[in-house]
Structures are given as C-alpha cells and as structure tokens.
C-alpha positions as CSV (number, residue, x, y, z in Angstrom):
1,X,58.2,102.3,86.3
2,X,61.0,101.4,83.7
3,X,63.5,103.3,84.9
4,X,62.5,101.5,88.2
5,X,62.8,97.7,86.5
6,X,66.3,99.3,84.7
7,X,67.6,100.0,88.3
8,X,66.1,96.7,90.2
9,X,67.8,94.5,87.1
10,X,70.9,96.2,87.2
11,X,71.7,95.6,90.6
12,X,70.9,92.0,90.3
13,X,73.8,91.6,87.6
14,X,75.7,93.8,90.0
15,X,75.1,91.5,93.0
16,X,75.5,88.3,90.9
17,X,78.5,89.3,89.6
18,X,80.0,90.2,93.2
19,X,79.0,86.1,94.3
20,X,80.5,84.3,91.4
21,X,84.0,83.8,90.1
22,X,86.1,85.5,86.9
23,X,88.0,82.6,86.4
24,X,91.0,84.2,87.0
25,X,93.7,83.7,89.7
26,X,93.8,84.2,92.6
27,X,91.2,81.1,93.3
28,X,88.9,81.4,96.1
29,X,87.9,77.9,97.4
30,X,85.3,75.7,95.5
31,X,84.5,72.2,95.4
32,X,87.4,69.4,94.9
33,X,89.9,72.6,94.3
34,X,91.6,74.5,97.5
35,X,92.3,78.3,97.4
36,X,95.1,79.9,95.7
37,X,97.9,80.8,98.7
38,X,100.1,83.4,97.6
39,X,102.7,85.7,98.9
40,X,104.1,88.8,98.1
41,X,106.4,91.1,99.3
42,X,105.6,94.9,100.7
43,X,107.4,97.6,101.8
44,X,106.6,101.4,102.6
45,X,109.8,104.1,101.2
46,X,109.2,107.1,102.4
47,X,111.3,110.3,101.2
48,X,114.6,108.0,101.1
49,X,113.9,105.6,104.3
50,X,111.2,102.3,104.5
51,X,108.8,102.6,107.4
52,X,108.0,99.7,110.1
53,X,106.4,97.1,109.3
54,X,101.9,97.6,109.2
55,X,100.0,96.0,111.9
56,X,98.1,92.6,111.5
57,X,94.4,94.0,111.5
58,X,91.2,92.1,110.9
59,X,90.8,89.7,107.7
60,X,87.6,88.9,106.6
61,X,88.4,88.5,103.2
62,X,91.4,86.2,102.8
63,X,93.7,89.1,102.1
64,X,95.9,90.1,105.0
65,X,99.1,90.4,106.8
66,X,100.6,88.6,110.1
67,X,102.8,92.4,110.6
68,X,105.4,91.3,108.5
69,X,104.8,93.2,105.2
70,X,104.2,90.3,103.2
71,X,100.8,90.7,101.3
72,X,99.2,86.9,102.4
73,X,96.4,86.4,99.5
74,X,94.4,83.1,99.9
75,X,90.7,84.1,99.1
76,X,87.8,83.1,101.7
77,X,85.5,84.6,99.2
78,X,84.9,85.2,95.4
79,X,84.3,89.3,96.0
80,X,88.5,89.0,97.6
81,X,89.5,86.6,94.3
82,X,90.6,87.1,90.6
83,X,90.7,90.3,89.4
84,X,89.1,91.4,93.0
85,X,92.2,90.5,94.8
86,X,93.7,93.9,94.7
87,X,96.1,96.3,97.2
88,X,92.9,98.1,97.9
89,X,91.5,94.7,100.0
90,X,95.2,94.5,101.8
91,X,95.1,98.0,102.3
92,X,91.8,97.9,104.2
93,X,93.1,95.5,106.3
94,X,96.5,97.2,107.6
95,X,95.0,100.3,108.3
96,X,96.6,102.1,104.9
97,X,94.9,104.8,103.2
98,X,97.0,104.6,99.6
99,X,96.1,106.4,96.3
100,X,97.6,108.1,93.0
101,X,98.4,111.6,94.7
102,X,97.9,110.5,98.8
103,X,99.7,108.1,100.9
104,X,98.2,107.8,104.5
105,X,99.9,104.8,106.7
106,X,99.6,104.2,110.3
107,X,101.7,105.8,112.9
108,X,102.6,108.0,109.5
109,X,102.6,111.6,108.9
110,X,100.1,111.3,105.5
111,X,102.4,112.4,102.6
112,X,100.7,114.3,99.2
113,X,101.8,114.6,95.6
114,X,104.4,117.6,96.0
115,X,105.1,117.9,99.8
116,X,108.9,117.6,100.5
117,X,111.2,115.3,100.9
118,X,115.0,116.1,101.5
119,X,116.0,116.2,98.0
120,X,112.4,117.6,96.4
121,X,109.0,117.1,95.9
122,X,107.6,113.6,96.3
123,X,105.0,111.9,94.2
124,X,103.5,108.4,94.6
125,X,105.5,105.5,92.6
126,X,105.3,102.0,92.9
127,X,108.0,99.4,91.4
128,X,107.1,96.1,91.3
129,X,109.7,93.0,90.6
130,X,108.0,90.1,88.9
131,X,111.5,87.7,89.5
132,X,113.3,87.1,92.6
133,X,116.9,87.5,91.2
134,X,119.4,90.1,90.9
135,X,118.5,90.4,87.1
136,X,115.2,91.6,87.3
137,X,115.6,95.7,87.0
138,X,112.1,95.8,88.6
139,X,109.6,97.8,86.5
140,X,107.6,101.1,87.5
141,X,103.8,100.9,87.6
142,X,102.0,103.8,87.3
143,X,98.6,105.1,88.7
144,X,96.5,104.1,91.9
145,X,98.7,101.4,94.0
146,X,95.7,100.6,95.4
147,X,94.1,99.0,92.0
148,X,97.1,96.8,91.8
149,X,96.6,92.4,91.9
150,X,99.7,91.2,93.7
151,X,101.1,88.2,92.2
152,X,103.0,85.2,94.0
153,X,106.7,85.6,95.0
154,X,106.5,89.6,93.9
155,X,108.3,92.4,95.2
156,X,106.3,95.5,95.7
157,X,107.5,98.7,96.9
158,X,105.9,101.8,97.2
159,X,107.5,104.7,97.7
160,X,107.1,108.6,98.1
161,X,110.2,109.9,96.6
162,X,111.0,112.5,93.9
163,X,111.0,111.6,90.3
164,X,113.8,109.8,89.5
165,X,115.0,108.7,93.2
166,X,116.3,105.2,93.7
167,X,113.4,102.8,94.9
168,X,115.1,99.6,96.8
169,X,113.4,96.4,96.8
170,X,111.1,95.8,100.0
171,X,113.5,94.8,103.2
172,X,110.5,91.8,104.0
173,X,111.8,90.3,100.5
174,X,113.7,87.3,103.0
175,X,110.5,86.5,105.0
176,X,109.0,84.6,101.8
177,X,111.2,82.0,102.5
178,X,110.7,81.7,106.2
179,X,106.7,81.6,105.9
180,X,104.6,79.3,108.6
181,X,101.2,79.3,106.8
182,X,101.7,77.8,103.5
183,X,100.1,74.8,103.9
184,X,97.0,74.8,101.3
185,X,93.9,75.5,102.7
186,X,91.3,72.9,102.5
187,X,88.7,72.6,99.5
188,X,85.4,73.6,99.8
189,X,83.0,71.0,101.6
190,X,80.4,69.4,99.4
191,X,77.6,67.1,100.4
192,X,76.8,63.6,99.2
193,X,73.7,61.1,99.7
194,X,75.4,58.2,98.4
195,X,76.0,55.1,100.5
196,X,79.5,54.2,102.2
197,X,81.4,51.6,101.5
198,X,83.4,50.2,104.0
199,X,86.7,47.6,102.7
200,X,89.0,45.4,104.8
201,X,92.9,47.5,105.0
202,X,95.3,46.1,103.6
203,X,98.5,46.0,105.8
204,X,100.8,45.7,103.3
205,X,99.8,48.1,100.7
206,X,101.0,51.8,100.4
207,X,99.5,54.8,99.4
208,X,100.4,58.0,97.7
209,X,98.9,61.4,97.2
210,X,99.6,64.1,95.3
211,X,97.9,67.9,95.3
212,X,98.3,70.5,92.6
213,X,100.6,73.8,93.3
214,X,98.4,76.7,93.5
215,X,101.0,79.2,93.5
216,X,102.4,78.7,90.2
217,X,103.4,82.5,89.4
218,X,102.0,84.1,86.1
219,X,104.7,85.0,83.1
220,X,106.1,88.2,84.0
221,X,105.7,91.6,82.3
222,X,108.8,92.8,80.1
223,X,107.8,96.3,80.0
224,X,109.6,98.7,82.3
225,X,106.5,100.9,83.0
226,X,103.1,100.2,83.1
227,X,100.1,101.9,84.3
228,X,97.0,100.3,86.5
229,X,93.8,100.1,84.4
C-alpha cells in the first residue's frame, strides 16, 4: 500500500511539473504576456555536403519548421517551453531521428558513429554560433543534439563528418532575415466580470503603444566546446 501512495504521489509532481512553467525562456503564452518567437538557424552536413531542406510536418507544440531549416520556436504549451524547448520537440516534428552516435533524416540514408565518409569515419558533431558575424568561430557542442535549447538568431549545424573536418555554418543562415511570421503572437485570453465603461472619442487626440521584444537573445557562451547536460 505505500509503495502504492509513493507511485500515485510521484506521478502527480510528475504531471504537475509537465503543466506549469520553469521560468525560463522560451515563454509559452500566459496572461498580459505573449509567447516567446524565436528563430534559429538549421542545417544537415553530411560527410562534406548539407542535405535539402526537412519537410514542414505537423506542430502541435509551438516548435516547428515552414521547410526552410529555420528552427520556428514560439511555445503553444508549457511542456514545448523553457528548458522543454529542445531539438528533440523540432526533431519530432520534421520527421528527424537524431542522437549522440545515430543520425536518421528523411529521404536520408541513416548514418552511425564510424560508417564512412570520403575522407574517414564519421561521428555525430554539432557546432553552434551564438553571433551572427564573421567573428564568432562558432563553438562545438558535444553529446545528444537532440537535448539541445535553440536560442534566437543561432546558427546550428549538425554534421556527420570525421573528427576534425570543417563544419560550415547552415546555408538557411539568410532566411532569418526574410521571415513572414514574426509578428508576436497574441497573449493568453483572461476573463473579467467587471462592468464596461464606455467614453466619448476624442478626434483630436493620438494614441501610442508599445509591446516588449520577446526575442532578446541570451549572452553567449565563450567556451569553444561544451557538452549537453
């Protein structure tokens, strides 16, 4: 019978946890505040050469692509936000099967850690560029690509290449600034009971609005390797 109320209560917290927010960005959509929009650039190098572009697919997270190979992250729920918001959702989406040591995408032969490429064995690497200038040598992050958080204006390429080979920045890199969907998304409705008030318009006064940028990037990382948690 514990072990039974043990179980039961854990999955509560476990459920519970899945509904509410980390308080980390990406935002999902809440009351008075829209959803975070970001964008971030993807491309696919395999054994020296960057395959098409993934298909659109079905989104019913807020994490998705319009078959351009831009990663388009604006949360519809809290389990696709924060520190949720990962490759892994994106991945799902396109049709991509991704991991440490496996790299399945489709229309793709599926590629392992030590099959060949021209010029050796290939293993899984992902480089990442935090800055959009010629300055940033772009760093190497290590482990699952799949457990990765995109970030806003990045440059993500992941490649099956031996160690050491070149890895280019992703060719979509110019669609970020030729996107169509960045208006904000609206906020989350709420509900009120209070009575309207209704006033006269003025003709001859103006109005002004202003709302916050939800894409502000987060500082960058100076290291030039790091490994997913």
């Amino acid at each position: 019978m514990a072990a039974v109320v043990i179980l039961g209560t854990a999955g509560i917290v476990y459920s519970r946890d899945q509904r509410q927010p980390d308080n980390t960005r990406p935002f999902a959509a809440a009351p008075g505040r829209p959803a975070d929009h970001w964008h971030a650039a993807i491309g696919y190098y395999i054994c020296g050469t960057f395959v098409p572009n993934l298909p659109e697919g079905e989104d019913p997270l807020g994490i998705h692509g319009h078959g351009d190979n831009v990663v388009h992250i604006h949360p519809f729920v809290n389990s696709s936000a924060g520190k949720r918001a990962t490759l892994e959702v994106y991945f799902d989406t396109v049709g991509a099967d991704i991991s440490d040591d496996r790299i399945e995408l489709p229309g793709q032969d599926t590629k392992r850690t030590g099959d060949r490429c021209e010029d050796g064995p290939g293993r899984i690497q992902t480089k990442v560029w935090d800055k959009r200038n010629p300055d940033d040598p772009g760093r190497i992050i290590e482990g699952d690509p799949s457990a990765i958080r995109p970030q806003d204006n990045q440059l993500i390429t992941i490649a099956f290449v031996p160690e050491g080979a070149d890895i280019p920045k992703p060719p979509s890199t110019p669609t970020l600034d030729n996107l169509s969907d960045v208006t904000p998304p609206p906020t989350a409705s709420t509900s009120s009971t209070a009575p309207a008030t209704t006033t006269a318009p003025d003709p001859t006064a103006s109005t002004t609005s202003s709302v916050p940028d939800p894409n502000t990037s987060p500082p960058a990382s100076t290291s030039s390797t790091t490994r997913v948690p």
